[in-house]
GUKEMAR-804049 format. One record per residue (C-alpha): x negated, y, z negated. Coordinates in nm, 4 decimals. Example, Ala and Ser with C-alpha at 12.3 -4.5 7.8 and 13.67 -1.06 7.14 Angstrom:
BEGIN
x:-1.2300; y:-0.4500; z:-0.7800
x:-1.3670; y:-0.1060; z:-0.7140
//
This chain:
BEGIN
x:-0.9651; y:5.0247; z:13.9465
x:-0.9200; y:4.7437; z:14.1428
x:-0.7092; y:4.4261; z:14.0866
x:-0.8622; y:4.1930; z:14.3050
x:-0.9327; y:3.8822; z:14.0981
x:-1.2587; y:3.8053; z:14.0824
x:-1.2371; y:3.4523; z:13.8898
x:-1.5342; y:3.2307; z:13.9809
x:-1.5543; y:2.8338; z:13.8926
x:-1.5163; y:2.7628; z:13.5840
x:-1.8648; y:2.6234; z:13.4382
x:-1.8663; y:2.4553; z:13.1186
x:-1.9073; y:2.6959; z:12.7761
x:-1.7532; y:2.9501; z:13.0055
x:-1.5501; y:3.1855; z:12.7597
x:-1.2062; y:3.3245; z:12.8798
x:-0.9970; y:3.6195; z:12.6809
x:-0.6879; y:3.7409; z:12.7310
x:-0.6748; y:4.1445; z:12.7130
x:-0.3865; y:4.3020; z:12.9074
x:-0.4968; y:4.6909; z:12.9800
x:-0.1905; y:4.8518; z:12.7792
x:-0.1370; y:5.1090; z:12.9838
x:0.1836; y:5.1419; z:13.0154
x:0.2883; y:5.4592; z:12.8680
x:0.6564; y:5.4015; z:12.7396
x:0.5839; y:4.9925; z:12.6160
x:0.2730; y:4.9955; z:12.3529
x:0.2473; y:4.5648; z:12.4755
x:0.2927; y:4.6571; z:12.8465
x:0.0446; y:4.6832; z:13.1179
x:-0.2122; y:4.5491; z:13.3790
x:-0.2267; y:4.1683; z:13.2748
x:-0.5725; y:3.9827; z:13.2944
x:-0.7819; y:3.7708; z:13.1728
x:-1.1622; y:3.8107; z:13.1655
x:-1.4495; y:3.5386; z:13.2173
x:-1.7922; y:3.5485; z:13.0750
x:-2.0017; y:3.2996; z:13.0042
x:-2.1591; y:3.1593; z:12.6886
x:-2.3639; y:3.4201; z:12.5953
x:-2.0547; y:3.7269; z:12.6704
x:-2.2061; y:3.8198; z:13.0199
x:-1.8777; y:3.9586; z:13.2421
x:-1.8188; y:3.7070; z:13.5354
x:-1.5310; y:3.7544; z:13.6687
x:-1.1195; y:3.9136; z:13.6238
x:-0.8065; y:3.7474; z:13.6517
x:-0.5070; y:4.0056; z:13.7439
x:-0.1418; y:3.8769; z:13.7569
x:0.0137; y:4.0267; z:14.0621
x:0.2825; y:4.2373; z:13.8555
x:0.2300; y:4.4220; z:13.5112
x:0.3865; y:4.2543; z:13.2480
x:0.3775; y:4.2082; z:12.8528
x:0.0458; y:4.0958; z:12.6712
x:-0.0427; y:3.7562; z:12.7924
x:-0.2274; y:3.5226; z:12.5560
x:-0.2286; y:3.1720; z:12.3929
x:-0.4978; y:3.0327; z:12.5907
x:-0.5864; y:2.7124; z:12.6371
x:-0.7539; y:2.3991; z:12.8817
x:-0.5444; y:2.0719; z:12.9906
x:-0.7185; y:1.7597; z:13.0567
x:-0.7685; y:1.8187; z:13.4093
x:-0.9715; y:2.1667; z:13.3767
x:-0.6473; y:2.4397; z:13.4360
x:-0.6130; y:2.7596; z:13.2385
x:-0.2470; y:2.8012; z:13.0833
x:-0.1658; y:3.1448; z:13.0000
x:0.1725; y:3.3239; z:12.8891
x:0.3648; y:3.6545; z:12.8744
x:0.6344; y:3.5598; z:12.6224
x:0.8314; y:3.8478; z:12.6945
x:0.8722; y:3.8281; z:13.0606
x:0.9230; y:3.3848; z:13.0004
x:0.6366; y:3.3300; z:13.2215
x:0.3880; y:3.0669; z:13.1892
x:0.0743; y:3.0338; z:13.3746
x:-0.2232; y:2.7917; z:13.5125
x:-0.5082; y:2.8862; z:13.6541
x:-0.7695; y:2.6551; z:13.8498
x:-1.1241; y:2.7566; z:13.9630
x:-1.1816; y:3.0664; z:14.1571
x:-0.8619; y:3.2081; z:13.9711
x:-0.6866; y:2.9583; z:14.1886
x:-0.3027; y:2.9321; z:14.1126
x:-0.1955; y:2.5620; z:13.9685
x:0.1469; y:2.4643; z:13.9992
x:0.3458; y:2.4679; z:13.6281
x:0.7080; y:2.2880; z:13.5495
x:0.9905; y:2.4966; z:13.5507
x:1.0036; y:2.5539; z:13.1871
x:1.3836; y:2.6453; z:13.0380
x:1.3556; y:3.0426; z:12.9836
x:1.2115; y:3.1174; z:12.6390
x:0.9734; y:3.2853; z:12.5194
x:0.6683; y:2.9894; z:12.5161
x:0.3530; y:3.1757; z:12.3810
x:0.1147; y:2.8964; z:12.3192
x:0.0433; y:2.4795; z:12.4480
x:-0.1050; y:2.1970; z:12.2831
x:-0.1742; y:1.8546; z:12.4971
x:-0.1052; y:1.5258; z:12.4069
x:-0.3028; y:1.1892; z:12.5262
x:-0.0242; y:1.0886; z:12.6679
x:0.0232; y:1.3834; z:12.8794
x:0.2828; y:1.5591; z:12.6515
x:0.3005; y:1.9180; z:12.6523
x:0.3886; y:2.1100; z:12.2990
x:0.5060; y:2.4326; z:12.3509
x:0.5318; y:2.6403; z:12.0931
x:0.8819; y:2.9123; z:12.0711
x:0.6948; y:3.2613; z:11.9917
x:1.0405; y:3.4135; z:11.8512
x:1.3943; y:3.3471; z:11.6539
x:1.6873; y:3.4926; z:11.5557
x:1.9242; y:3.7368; z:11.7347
x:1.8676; y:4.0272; z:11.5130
x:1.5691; y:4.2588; z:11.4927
x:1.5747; y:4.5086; z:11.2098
x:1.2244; y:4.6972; z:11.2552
x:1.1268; y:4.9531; z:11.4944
x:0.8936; y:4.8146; z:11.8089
x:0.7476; y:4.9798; z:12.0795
x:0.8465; y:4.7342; z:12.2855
x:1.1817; y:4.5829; z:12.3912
x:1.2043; y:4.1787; z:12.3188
x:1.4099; y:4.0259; z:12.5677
x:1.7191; y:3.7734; z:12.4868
x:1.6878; y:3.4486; z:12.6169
x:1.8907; y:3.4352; z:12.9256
x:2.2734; y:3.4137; z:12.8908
x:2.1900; y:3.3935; z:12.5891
x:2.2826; y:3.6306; z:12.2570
x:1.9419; y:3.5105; z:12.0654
x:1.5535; y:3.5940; z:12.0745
x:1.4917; y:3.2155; z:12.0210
x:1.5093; y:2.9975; z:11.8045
x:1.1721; y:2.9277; z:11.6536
x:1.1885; y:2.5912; z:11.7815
x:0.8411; y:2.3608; z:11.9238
x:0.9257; y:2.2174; z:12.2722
x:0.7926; y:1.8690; z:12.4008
x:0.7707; y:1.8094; z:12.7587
x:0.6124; y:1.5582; z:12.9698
x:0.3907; y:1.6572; z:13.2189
x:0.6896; y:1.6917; z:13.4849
x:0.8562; y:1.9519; z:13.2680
x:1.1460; y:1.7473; z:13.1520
x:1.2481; y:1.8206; z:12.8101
x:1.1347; y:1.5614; z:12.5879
x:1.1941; y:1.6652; z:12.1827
x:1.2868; y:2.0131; z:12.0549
x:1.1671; y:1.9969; z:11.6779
x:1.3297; y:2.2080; z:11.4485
x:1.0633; y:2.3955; z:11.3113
x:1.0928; y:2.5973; z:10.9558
x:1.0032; y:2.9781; z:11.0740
x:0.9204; y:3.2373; z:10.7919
x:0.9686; y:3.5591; z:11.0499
x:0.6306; y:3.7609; z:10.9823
x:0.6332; y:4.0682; z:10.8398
x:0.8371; y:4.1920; z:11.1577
x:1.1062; y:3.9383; z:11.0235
x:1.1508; y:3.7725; z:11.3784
x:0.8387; y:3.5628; z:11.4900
x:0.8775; y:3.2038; z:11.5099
x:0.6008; y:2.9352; z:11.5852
x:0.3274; y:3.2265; z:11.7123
x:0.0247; y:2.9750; z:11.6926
x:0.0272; y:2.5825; z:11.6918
x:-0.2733; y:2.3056; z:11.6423
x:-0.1945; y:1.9129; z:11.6977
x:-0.3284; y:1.7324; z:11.4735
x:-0.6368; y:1.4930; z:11.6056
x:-0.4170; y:1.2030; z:11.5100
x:-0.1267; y:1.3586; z:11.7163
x:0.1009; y:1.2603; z:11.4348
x:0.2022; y:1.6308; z:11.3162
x:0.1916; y:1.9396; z:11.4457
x:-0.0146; y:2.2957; z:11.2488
x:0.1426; y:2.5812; z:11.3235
x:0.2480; y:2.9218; z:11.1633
x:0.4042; y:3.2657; z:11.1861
x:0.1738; y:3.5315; z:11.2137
x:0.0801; y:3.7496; z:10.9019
x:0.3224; y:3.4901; z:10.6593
x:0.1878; y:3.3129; z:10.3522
x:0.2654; y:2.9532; z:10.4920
x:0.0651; y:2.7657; z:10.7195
x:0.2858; y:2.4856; z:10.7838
x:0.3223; y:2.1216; z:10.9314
x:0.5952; y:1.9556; z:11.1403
x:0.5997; y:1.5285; z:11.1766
x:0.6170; y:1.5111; z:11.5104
x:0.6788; y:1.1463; z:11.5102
x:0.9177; y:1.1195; z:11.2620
x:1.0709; y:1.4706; z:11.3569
x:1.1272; y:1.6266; z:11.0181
x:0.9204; y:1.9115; z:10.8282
x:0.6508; y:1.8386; z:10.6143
x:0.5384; y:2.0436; z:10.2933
x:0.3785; y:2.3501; z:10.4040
x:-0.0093; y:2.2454; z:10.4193
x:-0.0572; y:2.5795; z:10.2298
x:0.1533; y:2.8734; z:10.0749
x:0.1723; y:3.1881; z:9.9069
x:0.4391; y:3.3630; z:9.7729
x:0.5282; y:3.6907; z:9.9686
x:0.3546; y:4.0323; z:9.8817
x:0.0711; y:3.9106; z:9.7597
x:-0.0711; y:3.9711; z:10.1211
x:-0.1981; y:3.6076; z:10.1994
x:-0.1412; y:3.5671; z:10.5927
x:-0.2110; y:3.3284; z:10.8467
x:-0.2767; y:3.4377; z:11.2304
x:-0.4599; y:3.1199; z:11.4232
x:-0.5576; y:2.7912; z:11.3389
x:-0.7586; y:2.5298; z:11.5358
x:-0.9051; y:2.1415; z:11.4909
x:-1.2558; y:2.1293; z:11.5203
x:-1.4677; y:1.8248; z:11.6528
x:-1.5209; y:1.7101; z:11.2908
x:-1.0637; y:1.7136; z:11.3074
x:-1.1404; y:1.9783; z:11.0421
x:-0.8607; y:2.2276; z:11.0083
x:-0.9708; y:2.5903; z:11.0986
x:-0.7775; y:2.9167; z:10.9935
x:-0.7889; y:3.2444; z:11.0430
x:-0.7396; y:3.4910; z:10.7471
x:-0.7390; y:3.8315; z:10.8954
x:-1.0645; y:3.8775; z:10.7777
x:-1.1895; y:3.5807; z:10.7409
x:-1.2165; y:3.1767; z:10.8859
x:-1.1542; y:2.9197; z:10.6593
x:-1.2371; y:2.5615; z:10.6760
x:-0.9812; y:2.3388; z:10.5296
x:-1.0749; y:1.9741; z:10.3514
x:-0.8305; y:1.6767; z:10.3185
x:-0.6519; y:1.8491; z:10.0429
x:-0.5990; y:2.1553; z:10.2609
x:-0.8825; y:2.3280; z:9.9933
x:-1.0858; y:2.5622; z:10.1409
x:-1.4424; y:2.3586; z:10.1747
x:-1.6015; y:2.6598; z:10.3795
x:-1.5285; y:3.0345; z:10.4427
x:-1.6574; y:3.2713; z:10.7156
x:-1.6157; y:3.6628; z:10.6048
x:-1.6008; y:3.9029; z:10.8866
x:-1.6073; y:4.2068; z:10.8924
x:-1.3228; y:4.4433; z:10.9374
x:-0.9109; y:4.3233; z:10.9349
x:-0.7630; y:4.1794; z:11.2496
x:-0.8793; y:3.8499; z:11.2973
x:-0.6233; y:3.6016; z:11.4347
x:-0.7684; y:3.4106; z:11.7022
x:-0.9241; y:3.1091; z:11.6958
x:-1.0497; y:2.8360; z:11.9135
x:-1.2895; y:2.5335; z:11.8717
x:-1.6051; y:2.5205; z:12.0661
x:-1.7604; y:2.1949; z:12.2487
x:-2.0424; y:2.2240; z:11.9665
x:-1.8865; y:2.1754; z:11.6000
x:-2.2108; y:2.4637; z:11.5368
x:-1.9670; y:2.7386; z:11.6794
x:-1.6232; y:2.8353; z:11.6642
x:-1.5009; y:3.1454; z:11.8864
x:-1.2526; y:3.4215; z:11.6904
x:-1.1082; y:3.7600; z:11.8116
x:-0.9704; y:4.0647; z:11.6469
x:-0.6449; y:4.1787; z:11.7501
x:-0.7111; y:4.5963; z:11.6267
x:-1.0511; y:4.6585; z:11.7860
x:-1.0778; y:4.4089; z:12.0415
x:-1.4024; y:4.2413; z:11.9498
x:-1.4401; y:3.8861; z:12.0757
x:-1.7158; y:3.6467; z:11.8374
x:-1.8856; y:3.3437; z:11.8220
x:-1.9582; y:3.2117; z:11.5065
x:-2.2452; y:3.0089; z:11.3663
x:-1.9893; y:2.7769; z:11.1544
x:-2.3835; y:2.6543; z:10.9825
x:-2.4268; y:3.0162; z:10.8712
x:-2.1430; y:3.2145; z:10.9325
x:-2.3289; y:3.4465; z:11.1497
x:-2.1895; y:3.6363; z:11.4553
x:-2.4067; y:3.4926; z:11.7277
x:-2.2663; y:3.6870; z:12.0079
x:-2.0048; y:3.9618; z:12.0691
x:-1.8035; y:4.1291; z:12.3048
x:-1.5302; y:4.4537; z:12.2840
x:-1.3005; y:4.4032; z:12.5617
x:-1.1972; y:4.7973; z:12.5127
x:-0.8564; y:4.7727; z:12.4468
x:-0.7094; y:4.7542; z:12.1348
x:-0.4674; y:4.5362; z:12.0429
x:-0.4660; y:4.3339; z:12.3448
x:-0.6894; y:4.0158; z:12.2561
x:-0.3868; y:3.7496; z:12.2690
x:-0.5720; y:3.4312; z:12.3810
x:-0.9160; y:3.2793; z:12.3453
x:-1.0674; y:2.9781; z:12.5060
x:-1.3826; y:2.8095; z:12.5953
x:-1.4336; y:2.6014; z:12.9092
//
């Protein structure tokens, strides 16, 4: 197979997914990095290959001027892409392990810390890198930059750890108000909230206690500055009150995912096991279009031009 990128403009409702191959036989999250185009409908246009294999890359997502940013959290690398697959130039970012981005109007960059701690106790099929000169995964922490790449804030975000007992902040949402940020650890029971302007934790916008098996993957504002969530199996549409005002089943277990769409009539979600890609009518909860990128557990990052 070739590795040729073959990235064309980006066009708006463009759809781009992050699905690393996985093919590397002794690392079950290492492989042949890219990150496929279609366009609104899930028509193929185009691949973006990184030069090197790496880790999954994921946590999509657009700036203000039209570049892609990507990352591999366990290689610390951090991407933007331009049209044509074009390479855009990125600050040089402290070493951690950034998985995700959120943009302020004033050109601040959120990054979110995708690990914590400086003990793992489960068994992985991957190794998780130490930061740098460092004895610790990460701390868990949510990064502010300016657009320059100097340090800013680093907010001490509350972490719960997953079920693999190390995650930190895996997925982030700024709030429409850009007062707070959304944010959570994949598969806990708390999707929580950090005041970003008065730098201290907020109550958790919802919990659970553990073992009851209520997790949170993705979350997303929508047009409407509704609060979106995936379930696992499931979207939910959060109200003032953090109740659940809507709720899109889906089939299967997996879904984490989640990105708003130009229209407030669609929201685009992905499943982590099997790979599928969806967009979803949010006016009838049906799956409008689909794609299987053929991989599983690869789908790390979801966005629409």
């Amino acid at each position: 197979m070739s590795r040729q990128s073959t990235l064309t403009d980006f066009a708006t409702g463009d759809i781009f997914v992050a699905a690393t191959l996985l093919n590397d036989p002794e690392d079950d999250h290492a492989g042949d990095r890219r990150i496929i185009q279609y366009d609104a409908e899930f028509n193929e246009k185009g691949v973006w290959w990184t030069e090197q294999p790496g880790h999954l890359i994921g946590g999509l997502n657009f700036d203000a001027d039209g570049g892609l940013w990507a990352f591999d959290s366990q290689e610390f690398q951090v991407f933007r892409i331009g049209d044509g697959g074009a390479a855009l130039p990125v600050p040089d970012f402290p070493k951690r392990a950034f998985s995700s981005v959120n943009f302020g109007s004033d050109g601040s960059l959120y990054l979110g810390e995708h690990v914590r701690g400086d003990e793992i106790t489960v068994e992985l099929g991957t190794v998780i890198p130490k930061m740098p000169g460092s004895d610790r995964y990460g701390d868990g922490h949510i990064f502010r930059f300016d657009a320059d790449g100097q340090l800013l804030n680093e907010y001490a975000t509350e972490t719960h750890g997953g079920m693999a007992g190390f995650l930190g902040v895996t997925m982030a949402a700024l709030a429409p108000d850009e007062r707070s940020i959304v944010y959570t650890t994949e598969t806990s029971p708390r999707l929580m909230r950090y005041d970003i302007v008065n730098d201290k934790q907020m109550p958790d916008v919802l919990r659970y206690p553990d073992g009851q098996r209520e997790m949170f993957f993705g979350m997303a504002f929508n047009g409407k500055g509704e609060l979106m969530v995936t379930r696992g199996n499931r979207i939910d549409v959060l109200d003032d009150e953090a109740k659940v005002a809507r709720s899109y089943p889906l089939a299967g277990f997996g879904w984490a995912c989640i990105t708003a769409c130009a229209s407030d009539d669609y929201v685009l979600t992905s499943n982590f096991f099997s790979g599928e890609v969806a967009k979803v009518d949010t006016n009838t909860g049906e799956i409008v279009a689909k794609v299987n990128v053929g991989v599983e557990r690869s789908v790390a990052g979801i966005a629409e031009r």
